[in-house]
C-alpha positions as CSV (number, residue, x, y, z in Angstrom):
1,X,189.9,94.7,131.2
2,X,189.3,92.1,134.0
3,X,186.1,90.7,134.3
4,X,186.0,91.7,137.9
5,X,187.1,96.0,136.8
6,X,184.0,95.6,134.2
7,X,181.4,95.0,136.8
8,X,182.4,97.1,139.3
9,X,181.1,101.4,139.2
10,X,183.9,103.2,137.6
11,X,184.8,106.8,136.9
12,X,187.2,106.9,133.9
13,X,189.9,109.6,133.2
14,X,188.0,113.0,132.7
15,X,188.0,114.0,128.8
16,X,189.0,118.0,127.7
17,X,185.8,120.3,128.5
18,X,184.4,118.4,131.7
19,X,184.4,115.5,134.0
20,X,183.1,112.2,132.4
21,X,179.9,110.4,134.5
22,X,181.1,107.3,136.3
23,X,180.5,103.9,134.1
24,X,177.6,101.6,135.9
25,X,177.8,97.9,135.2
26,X,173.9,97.6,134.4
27,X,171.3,100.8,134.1
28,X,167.9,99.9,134.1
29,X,164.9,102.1,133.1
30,X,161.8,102.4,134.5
31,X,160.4,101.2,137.9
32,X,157.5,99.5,137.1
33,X,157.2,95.6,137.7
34,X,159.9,94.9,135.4
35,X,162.0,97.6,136.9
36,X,161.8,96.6,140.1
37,X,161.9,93.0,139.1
38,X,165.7,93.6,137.4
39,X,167.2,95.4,140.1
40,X,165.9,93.1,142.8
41,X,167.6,90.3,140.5
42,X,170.5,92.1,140.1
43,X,170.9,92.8,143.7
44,X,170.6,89.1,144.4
45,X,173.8,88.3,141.8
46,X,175.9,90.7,143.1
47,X,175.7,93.3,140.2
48,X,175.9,97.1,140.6
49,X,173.2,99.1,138.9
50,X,170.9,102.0,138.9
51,X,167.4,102.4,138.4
52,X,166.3,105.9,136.4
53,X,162.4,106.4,136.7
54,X,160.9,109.4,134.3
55,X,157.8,109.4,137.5
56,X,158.1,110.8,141.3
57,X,157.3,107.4,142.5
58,X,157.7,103.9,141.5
59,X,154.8,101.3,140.2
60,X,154.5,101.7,136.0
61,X,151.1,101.5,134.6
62,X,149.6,100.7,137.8
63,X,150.8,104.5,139.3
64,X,149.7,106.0,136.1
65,X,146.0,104.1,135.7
66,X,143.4,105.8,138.4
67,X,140.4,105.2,136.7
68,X,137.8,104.1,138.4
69,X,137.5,100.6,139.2
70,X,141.1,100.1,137.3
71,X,141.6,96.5,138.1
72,X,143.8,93.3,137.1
73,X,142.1,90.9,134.8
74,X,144.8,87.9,136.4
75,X,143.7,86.4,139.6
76,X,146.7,88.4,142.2
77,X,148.3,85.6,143.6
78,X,149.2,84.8,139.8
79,X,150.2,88.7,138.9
80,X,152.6,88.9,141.1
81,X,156.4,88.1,141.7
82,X,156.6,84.0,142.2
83,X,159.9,84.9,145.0
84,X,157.6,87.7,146.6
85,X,154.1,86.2,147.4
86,X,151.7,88.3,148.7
87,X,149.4,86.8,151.3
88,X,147.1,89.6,152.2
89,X,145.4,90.4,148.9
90,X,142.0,91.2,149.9
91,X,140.2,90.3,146.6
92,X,141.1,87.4,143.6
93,X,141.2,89.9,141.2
94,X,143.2,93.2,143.0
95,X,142.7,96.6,142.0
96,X,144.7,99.3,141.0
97,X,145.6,100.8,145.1
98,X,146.5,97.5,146.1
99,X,148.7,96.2,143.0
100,X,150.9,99.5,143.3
101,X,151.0,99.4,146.8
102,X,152.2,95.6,146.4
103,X,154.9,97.2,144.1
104,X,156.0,99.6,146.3
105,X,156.5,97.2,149.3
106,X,158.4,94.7,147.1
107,X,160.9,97.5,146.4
108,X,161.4,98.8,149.7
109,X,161.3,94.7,150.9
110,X,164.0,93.7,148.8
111,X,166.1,96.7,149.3
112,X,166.5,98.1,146.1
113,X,164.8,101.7,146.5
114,X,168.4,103.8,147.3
115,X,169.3,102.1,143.7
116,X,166.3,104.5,142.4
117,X,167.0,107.6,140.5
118,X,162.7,109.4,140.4
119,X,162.3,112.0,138.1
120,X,165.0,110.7,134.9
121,X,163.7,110.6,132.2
122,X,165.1,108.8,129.3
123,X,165.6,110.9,125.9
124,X,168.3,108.8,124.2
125,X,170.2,105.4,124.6
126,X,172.9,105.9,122.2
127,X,176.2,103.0,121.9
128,X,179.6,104.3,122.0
129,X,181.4,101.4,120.1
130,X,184.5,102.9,120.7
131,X,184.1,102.7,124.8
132,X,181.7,99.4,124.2
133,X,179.1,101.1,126.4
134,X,175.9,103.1,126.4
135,X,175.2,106.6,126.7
136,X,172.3,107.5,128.5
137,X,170.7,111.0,128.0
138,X,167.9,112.0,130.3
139,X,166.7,115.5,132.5
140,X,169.1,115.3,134.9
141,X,172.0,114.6,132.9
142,X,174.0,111.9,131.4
143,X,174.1,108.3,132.2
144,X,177.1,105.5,131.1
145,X,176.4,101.9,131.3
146,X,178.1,98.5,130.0
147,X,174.7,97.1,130.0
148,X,171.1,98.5,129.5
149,X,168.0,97.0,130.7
150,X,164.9,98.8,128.8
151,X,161.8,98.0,131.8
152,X,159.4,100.6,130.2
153,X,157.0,98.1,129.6
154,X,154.4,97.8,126.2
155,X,151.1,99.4,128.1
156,X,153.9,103.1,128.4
157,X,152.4,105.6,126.0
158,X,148.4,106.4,125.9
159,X,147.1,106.1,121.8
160,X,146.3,110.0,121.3
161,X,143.0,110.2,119.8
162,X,142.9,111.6,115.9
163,X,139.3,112.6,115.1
164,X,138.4,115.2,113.4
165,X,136.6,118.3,114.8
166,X,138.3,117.5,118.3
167,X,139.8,121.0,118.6
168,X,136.3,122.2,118.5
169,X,135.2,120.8,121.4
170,X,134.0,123.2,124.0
171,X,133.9,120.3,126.7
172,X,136.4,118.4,128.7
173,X,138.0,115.3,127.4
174,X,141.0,113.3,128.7
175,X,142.3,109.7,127.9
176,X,141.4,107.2,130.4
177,X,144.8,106.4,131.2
178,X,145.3,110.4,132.5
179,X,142.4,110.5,134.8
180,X,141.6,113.5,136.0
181,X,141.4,113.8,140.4
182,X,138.3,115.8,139.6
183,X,137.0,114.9,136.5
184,X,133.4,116.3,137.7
185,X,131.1,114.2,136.2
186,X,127.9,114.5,137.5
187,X,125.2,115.7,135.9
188,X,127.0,115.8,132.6
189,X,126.4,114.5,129.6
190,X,129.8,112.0,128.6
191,X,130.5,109.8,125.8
192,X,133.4,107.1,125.8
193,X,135.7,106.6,122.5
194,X,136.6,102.9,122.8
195,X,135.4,99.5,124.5
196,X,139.0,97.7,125.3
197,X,140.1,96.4,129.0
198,X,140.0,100.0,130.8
199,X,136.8,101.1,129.0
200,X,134.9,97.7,130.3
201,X,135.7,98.9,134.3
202,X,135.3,102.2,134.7
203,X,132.0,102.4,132.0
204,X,129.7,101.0,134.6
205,X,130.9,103.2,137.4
206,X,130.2,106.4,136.0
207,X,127.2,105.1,134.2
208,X,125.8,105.1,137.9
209,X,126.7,109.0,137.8
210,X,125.6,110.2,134.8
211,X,122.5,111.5,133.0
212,X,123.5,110.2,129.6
213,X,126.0,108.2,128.8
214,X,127.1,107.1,124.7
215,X,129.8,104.3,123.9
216,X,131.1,104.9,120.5
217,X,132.4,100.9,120.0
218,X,134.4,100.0,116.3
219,X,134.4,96.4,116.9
220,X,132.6,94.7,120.3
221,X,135.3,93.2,122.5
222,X,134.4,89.5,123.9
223,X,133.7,89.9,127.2
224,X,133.9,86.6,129.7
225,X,132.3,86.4,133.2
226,X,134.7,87.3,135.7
227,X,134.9,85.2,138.9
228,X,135.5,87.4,141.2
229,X,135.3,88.1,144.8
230,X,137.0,88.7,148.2
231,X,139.6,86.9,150.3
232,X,138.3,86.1,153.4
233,X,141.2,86.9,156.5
234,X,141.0,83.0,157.0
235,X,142.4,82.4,153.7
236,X,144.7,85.4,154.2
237,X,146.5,83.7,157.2
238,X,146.4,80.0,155.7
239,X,148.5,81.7,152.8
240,X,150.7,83.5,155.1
241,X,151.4,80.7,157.6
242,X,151.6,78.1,155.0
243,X,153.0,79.3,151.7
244,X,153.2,76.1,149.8
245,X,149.0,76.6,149.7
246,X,149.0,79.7,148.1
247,X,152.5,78.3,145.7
248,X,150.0,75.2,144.8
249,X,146.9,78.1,144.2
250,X,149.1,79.7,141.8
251,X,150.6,76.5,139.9
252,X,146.6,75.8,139.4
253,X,146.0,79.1,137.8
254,X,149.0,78.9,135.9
255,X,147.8,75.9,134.3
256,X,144.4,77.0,134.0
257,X,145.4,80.1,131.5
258,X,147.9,77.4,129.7
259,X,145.3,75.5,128.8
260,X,143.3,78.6,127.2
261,X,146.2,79.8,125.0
262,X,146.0,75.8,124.3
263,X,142.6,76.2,123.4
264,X,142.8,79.0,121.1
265,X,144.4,76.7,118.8
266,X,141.6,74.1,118.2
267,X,138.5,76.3,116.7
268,X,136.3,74.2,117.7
269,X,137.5,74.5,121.6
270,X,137.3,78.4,120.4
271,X,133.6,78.3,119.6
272,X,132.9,76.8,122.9
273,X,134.5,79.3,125.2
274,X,132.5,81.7,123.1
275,X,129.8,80.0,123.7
276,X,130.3,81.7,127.2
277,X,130.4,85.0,126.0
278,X,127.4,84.7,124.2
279,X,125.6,83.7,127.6
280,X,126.8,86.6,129.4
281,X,125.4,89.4,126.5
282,X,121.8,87.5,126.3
283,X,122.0,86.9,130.4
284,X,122.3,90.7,130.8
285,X,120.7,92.0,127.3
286,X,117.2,91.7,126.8
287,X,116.9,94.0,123.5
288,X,117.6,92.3,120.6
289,X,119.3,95.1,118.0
290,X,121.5,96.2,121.3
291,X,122.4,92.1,121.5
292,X,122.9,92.4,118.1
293,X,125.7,95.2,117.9
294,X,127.5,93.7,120.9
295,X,128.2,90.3,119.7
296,X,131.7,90.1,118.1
297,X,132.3,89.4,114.4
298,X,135.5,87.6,114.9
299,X,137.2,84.7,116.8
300,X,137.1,84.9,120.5
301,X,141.0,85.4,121.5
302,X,141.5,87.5,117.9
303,X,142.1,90.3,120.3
304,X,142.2,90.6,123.9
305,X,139.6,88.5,125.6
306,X,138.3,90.4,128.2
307,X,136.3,89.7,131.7
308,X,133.7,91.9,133.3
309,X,130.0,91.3,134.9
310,X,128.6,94.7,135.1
311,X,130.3,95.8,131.1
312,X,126.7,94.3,129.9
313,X,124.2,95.6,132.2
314,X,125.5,99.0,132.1
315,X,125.1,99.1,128.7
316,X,121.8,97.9,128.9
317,X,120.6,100.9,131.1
318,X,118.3,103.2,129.2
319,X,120.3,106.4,129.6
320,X,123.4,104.2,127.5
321,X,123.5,104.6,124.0
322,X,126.3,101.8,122.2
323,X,126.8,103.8,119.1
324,X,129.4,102.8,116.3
325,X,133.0,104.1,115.8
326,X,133.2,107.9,116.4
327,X,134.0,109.4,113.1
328,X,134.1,113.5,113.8
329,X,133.0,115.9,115.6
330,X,131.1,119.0,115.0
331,X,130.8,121.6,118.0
332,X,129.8,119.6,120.7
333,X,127.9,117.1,118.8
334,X,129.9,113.6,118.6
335,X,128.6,112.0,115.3
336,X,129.3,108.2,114.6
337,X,130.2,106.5,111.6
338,X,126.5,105.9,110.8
339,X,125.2,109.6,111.3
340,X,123.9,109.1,114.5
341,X,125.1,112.4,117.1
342,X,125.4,112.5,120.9
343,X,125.4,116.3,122.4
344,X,128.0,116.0,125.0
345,X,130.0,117.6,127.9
346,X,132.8,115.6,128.8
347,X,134.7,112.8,126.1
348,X,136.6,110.0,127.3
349,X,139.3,108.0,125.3
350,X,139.6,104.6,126.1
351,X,142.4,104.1,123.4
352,X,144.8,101.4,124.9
353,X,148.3,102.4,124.6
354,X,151.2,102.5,121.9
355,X,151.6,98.6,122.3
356,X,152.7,97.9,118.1
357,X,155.1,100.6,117.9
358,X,157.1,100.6,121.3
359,X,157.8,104.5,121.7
360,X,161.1,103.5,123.2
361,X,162.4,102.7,119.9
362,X,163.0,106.6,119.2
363,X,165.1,107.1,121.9
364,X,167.7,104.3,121.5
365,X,170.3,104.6,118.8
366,X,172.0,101.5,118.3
367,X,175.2,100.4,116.4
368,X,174.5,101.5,112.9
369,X,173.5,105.1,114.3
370,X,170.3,104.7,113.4
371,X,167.1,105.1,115.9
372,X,165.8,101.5,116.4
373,X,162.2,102.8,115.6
374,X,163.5,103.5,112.0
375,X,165.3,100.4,111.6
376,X,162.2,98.6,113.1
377,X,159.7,100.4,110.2
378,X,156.6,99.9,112.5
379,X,157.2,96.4,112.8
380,X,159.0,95.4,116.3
381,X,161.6,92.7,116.5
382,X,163.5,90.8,118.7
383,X,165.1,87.5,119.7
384,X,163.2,86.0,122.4
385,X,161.4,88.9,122.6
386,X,164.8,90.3,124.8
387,X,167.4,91.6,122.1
388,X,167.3,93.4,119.5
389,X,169.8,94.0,116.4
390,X,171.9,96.5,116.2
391,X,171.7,97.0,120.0
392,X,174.7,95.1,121.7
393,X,174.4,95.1,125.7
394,X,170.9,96.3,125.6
395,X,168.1,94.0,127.0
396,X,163.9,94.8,126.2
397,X,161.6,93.8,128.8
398,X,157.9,92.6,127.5
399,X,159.7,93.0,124.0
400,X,158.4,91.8,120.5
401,X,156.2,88.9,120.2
402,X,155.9,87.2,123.6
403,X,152.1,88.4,124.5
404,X,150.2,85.6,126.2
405,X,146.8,85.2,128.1
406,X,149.0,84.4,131.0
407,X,150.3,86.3,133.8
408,X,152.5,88.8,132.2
409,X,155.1,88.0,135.1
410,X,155.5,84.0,134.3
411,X,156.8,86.2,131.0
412,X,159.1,88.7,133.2
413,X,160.7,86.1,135.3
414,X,161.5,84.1,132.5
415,X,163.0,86.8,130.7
416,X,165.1,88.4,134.1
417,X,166.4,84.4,134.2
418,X,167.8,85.2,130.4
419,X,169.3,88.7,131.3
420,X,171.2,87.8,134.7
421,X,172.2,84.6,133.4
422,X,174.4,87.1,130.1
423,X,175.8,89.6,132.4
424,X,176.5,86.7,135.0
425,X,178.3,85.0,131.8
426,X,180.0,88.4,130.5
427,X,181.2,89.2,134.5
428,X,182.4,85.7,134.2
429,X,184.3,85.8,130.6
430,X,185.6,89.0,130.7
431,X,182.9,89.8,127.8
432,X,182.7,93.5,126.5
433,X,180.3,93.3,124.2
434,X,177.0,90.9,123.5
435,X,175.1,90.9,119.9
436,X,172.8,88.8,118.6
437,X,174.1,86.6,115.6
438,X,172.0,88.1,112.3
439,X,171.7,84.4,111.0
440,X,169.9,83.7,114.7
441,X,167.5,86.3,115.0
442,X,166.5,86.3,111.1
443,X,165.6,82.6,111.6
444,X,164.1,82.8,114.8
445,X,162.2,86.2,113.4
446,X,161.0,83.5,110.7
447,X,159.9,80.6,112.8
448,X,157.6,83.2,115.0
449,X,155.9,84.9,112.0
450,X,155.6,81.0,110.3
451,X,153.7,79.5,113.9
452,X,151.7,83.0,113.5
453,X,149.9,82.4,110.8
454,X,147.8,80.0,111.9
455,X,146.9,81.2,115.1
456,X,143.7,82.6,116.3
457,X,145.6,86.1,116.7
458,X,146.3,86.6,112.8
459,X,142.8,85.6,111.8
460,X,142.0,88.8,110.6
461,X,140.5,91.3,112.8
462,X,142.1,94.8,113.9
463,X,143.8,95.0,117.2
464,X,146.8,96.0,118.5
465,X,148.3,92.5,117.9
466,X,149.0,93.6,114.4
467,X,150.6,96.3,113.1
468,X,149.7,98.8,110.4
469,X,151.7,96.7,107.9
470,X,150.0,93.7,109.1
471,X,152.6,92.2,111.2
472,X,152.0,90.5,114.0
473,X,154.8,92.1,116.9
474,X,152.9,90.9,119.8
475,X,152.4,87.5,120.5
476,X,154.3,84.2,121.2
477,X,152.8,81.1,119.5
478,X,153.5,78.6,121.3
479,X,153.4,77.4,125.2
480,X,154.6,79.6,128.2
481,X,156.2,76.2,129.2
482,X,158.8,76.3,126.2
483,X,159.0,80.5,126.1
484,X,160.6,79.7,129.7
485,X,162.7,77.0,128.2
486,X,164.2,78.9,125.5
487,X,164.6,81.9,128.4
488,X,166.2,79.6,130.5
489,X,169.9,80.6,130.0
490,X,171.4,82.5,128.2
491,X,173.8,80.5,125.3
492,X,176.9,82.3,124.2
493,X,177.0,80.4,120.4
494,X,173.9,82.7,119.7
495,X,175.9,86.0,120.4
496,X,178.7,87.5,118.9
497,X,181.0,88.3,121.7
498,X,184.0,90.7,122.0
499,X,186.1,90.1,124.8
500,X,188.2,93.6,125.1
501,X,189.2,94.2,121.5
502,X,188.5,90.0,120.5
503,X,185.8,89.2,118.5
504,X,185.8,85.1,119.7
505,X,183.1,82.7,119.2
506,X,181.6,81.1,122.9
507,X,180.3,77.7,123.4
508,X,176.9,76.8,125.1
């Protein structure tokens, strides 16, 4: 077929028993910031796609998280697109209205909205070797793509609580990342399951609005300062009238959170940053047990490092209780692992999300047949954290082991570079099919776990870094600097190619 018939929309010959859906060069699913991010790249090479959302509107995790107070913990004019800067935020650290309404006007700016398909939602990604394309199942029908770009992002599926007794509970409870519009609060008596990112900004808000309040806490989270604060509209139109200001602003903080991944590699640069931490519990913690059950028991950057200055004095109200992991519940009564009970009206789970065990891996079907979720075995996998095996012409977005403490777009842009720069090269070669080589991603799979093991993340406490077989699927060891490097192109020696029927070995 000639490179140019491959790229273009096309509605093959109709099979017996119905009409067959028209082939799209590249699918994309999901709308979030990685959604968005594809098709606007796509757009700009000339490729035709389609966007299916499972939501009524665009904007990912930050049109599903309400809570309130939901905030970014990266300064804005980092978290954001580096080609769509955004001189108006009103605060260094945006919250939740502003970031989706900043994803909503990058979509509509860039012209990629009619490209959206709201309300599909994805059930299976399954490859048709035979036709060297995917088959897309979702609510509104079927889908056919040469290429597949998975933007449903790790933060996707909410962690459903398992505790037992819940079933009993005569009250309301919801997880934090389905926040009621009227979750009726006052004057009740609520508990919070879990101290993690979301769980730090919305605790002391409603701590202001409650009676009683308990935090049932497993492990205490390190918890930075957060420098914070507003953008005066003097600094808003020195941005906008002279972009390189805010472009230099960003290059700062993107070297600012380079040198803390750096950091977290020395232990004794580790003990002074939590050094830090420990200053912001005593600053805002006068009792001495409390102190004592919010200091962390593990390596600062172990799990997420986390920034609030308002997490500590809430707790240190008199109506708080910080109580230890919730281990059932009778009635109405909460009891912790200790023994110690909290009566209460309303429970909220502040889980995190299904980060370990991407949930998209049930619904794509690769090669083989097999669900990639069952070939994965609750350990994710990918080369460069973009391809899987098994899975040819299928790209992952924030896949396997490429976590940082930077701006989680310095990782998508790097990663969009990777995925235009193949189907720019397939369009080009008259490729039909992309896999990774199994000799390629088995080393590189190595070298990742190897760096690993020596790094702050794998130093033994529980997070969502590590799986339940005690792999690490999350992070990237090494620099952002090189994780852009190895992004920066995509090199055909590392596939294996078919050009129509032609397996052929590519240079580069």
């Amino acid at each position: 077929m000639p490179a140019g018939d491959f790229f273009s929309a096309q509605t093959p010959s109709p099979k017996r028993g119905g009409q067959t859906p028209r082939i799209y060069p590249v699918i994309v699913v999901g709308a979030g910031f990685a959604g968005i991010g594809a098709a606007i790249k796509l757009r700009q090479a000339g490729c035709d796609f389609l966007v299916l959302e499972k939501a009524g509107e665009v904007g990912g995790v930050w049109r599903d998280n309400t809570y309130p107070d939901c905030a970014c913990d990266i300064p804005s004019s980092f978290y954001s697109y580096s080609f769509a800067p955004n001189p108006h935020w009103s605060r260094l650290f945006a919250k939740q209205p502003e970031i989706k309404a900043y994803a909503i006007d990058t979509a509509q700016k860039f012209g990629v909205t009619e490209q959206i398909r709201l309300r599909h939602e994805l059930t299976q990604a399954r490859w048709d070797q035979a036709e060297r394309l995917w088959r897309l199942q979702t609510n509104a029908g079927e889908f056919l793509a040469r290429f597949v770009i998975m933007a449903c992002g790790p933060m996707h599926v909410p962690v459903a609580p398992s505790i037992p007794g819940l079933a009993s509970f005569p009250g309301r409870s919801f997880h934090s990342a389905n926040w009621p519009q009227e979750p009726d609060l006052q004057g009740k008596r609520v508990a919070v399951v879990g101290t993690g990112a979301s769980a730090i900004q919305f605790v002391p808000l409603i701590a202001q609005q409650v009676p009683q309040l308990a935090v049932f806490q497993r492990t205490a989270p390190w918890v930075l300062p957060k420098i914070d604060g507003s953008i005066s509209p003097g600094w808003q139109r020195l941005f906008e009238k002279i972009p390189l200001v805010q472009a230099g602003f960003r290059k700062l903080l993107y070297l600012q959170f380079e040198l803390l991944s750096l950091s977290l590699k020395y232990p004794s640069l580790i003990k002074r940053i939590e050094s830090v931490g420990r200053r912001n519990i005593f600053k805002s913690v006068k009792d001495k047990a409390l102190r004592e059950r919010l200091l962390p028991d593990f390596a600062l950057g172990c799990k997420r490092i986390l920034m609030s200055n308002t997490w500590y004095p809430a707790l240190a109200q008199a109506h708080v209780r910080v109580l230890p992991g919730l281990a059932r519940i009778e009635g109405q009564a909460l009891v912790a692992s200790d023994g110690q009970r909290f009566e209460a009206d309303v429970i909220i789970f502040a889980l995190g999300f299904e980060v370990a065990e991407p949930p998209i891996g049930k619904c794509i079907v690769g090669l083989s047949g097999v669900p990639l979720a069952q070939r994965w075995q609750g350990s994710a996998d990918a080369y460069l954290g973009t391809m899987t095996q098994d899975c040819p012409n299928l790209f992952l977005t924030f896949g396997p082991n490429l976590y940082t403490y930077s701006s989680a777009f310095v990782m998508l842009e790097a990663q969009l570079k990777f995925i235009i720069s193949a189907i720019q090269t397939a369009q080009r070669e008259g490729i039909v099919s992309v896999a990774i080589d199994p000799q390629k991603y088995q080393s590189y799979n190595r070298q990742i776990q190897t760096a690993l093991h020596s790094r702050v993340w794998n130093s033994g406490c529980s997070s969502y870094f590590i799986d339940t077989n005690g792999h690490n699927s999350s992070n990237w060891p090494w620099t952002t600097w090189y994780m852009r490097r190895r992004l920066s192109r995509f090199k055909p020696g590392d596939f294996l190619i078919e050009q129509g029927s032609q397996k052929v070995k590519l240079q580069g």
